[in-house]
N, C-alpha and C positions, 0 to 999 in steps of 0.2 A: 735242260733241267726239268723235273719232274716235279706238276702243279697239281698238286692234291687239293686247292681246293674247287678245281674246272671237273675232277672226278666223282665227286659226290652230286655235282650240279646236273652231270651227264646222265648218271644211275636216276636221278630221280624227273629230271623229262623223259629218259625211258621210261619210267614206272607209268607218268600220265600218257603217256602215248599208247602203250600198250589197256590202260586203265580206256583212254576212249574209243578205242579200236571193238573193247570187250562190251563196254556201251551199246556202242551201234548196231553190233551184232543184235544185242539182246531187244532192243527197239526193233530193231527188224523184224527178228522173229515173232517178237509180241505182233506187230502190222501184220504181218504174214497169219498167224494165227487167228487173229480177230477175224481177217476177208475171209479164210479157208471155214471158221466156224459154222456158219451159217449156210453152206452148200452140204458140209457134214453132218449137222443137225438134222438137216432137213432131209437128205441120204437113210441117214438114220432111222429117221421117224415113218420112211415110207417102208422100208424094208421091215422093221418090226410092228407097226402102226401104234406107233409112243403117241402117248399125248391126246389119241383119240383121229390120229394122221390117218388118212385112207391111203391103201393099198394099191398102184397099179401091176393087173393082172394078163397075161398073155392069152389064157384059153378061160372061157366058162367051166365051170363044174358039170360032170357027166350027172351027179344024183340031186335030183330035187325033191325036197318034203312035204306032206301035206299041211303045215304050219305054214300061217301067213305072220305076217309083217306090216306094219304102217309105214310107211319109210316117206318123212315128210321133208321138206325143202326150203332153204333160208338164202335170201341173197343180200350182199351188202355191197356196197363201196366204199372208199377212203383217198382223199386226195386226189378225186377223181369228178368231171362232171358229164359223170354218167348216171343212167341210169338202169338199173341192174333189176331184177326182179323175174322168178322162175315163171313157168308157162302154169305148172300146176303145185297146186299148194302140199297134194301130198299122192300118195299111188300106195296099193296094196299090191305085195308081193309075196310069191313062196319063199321060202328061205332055198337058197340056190339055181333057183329062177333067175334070168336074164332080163333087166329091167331099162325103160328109155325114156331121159325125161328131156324136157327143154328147159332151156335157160335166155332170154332176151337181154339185149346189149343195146342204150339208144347214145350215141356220143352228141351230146349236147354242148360241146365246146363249137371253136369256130378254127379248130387245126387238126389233123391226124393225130391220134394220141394212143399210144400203145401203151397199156396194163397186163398184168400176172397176175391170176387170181389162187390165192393160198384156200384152203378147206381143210376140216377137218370134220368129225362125226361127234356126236350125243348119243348113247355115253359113252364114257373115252373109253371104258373097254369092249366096242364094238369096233373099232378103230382095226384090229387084228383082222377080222373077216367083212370086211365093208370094201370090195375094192371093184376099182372100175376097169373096165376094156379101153373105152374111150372118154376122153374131155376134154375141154379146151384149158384147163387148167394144166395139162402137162407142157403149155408151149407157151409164149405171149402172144397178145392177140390186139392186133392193131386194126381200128376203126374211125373211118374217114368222117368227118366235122357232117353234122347230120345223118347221118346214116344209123339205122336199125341190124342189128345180126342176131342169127337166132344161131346156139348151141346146142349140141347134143351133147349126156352123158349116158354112156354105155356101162351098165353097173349090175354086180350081185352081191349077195349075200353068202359067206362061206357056210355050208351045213356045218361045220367044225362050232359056229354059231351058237346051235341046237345045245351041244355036249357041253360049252364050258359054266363051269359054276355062276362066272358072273355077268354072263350072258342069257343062259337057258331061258331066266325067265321074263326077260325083256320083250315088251309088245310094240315099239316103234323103236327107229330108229330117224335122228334127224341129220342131214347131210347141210352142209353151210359152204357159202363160199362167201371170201372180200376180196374184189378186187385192188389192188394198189399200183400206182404209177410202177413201170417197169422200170429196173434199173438199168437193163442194158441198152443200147442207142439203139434207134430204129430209122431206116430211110423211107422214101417214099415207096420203092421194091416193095416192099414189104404187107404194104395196102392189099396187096392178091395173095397174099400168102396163109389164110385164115384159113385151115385147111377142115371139110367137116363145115363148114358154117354155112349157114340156110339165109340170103337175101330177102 
């Protein structure tokens, strides 16, 4: 015999079943979305230098101009007990001139502790032609409990600089960095792996 009302009951745990299937999916994606943002972002911001992000570059510029540059230096920490602070406060450079500064590292903790330091430039539209060769900022950088490391940043100035309306006529440029606790895990391996870095 045929029980119409075990049919309506059936139609409609399928509807919730399907209804939380669609759920989780969308929960997912939102999770998924949120992690992927923030590599994207930052992908983002280095390719077109958004936000005032600096650039990394493969080759220097073949032309340099007789126009100089103040190009000064900021360092910070966060969540970190380090202490961070550049070699020199500021350097005059030509605009597409190859420039090299230091950066000091003192890990003041009582464990290995590896950070990532994020940078960007003053003002945000030098961001576009402000890019570097080399830094420690493209990698994490882990430093044993007492220990000092010295950094290089391998850096120019794009002559494209010179030409843009709201750039031309800027007389300094400030580079910054903070470092922050690294999010990815790190072993003790990893202690020798600071590559570029001056003892």
């Amino acid at each position: 015999m045929f029980n119409r009302t075990s049919d309506p009951a059936r139609r409609k745990a399928g509807r919730n079943v399907r209804l939380a299937l669609v759920c989780t999916a969308v929960f997912a994606g939102m999770v998924g979305a949120a992690y992927a943002s923030v590599p994207l972002y930052k992908a983002f911001c280095q390719l077109t230098g958004f936000d005032g992000t600096v650039r990394q570059a493969s080759a220097a510029p073949s032309r340099v101009l007789d126009r100089k540059l103040t190009i000064r230096f900021d360092a910070n920490v966060r969540d970190l007990p380090w202490t961070f602070t550049p070699d020199q406060v500021s350097q005059e450079l030509k605009i597409g001139d190859t420039g090299l500064a230091f950066f000091r590292v003192t890990n003041n903790g009582e464990t290995p502790l590896t950070g990532r330091a994020s940078y960007n430039v003053v003002p945000e539209s030098a961001g576009l032609y402000f890019q570097k060769l080399e830094c420690f900022c493209f990698s994490d950088q882990t430093i044993a409990p007492g220990a000092t490391v010295e950094f290089p940043v391998v850096y120019f100035v794009d002559p494209k600089f010179a030409d843009d309306f709201e750039t031309k006529g800027a007389q300094e440029v400030t580079l910054s960095y903070t470092f922050f606790p690294s999010t990815e895990k790190k072993t003790q391996a990893a202690l020798g792996g600071s590559a570029g870095a001056r003892l």
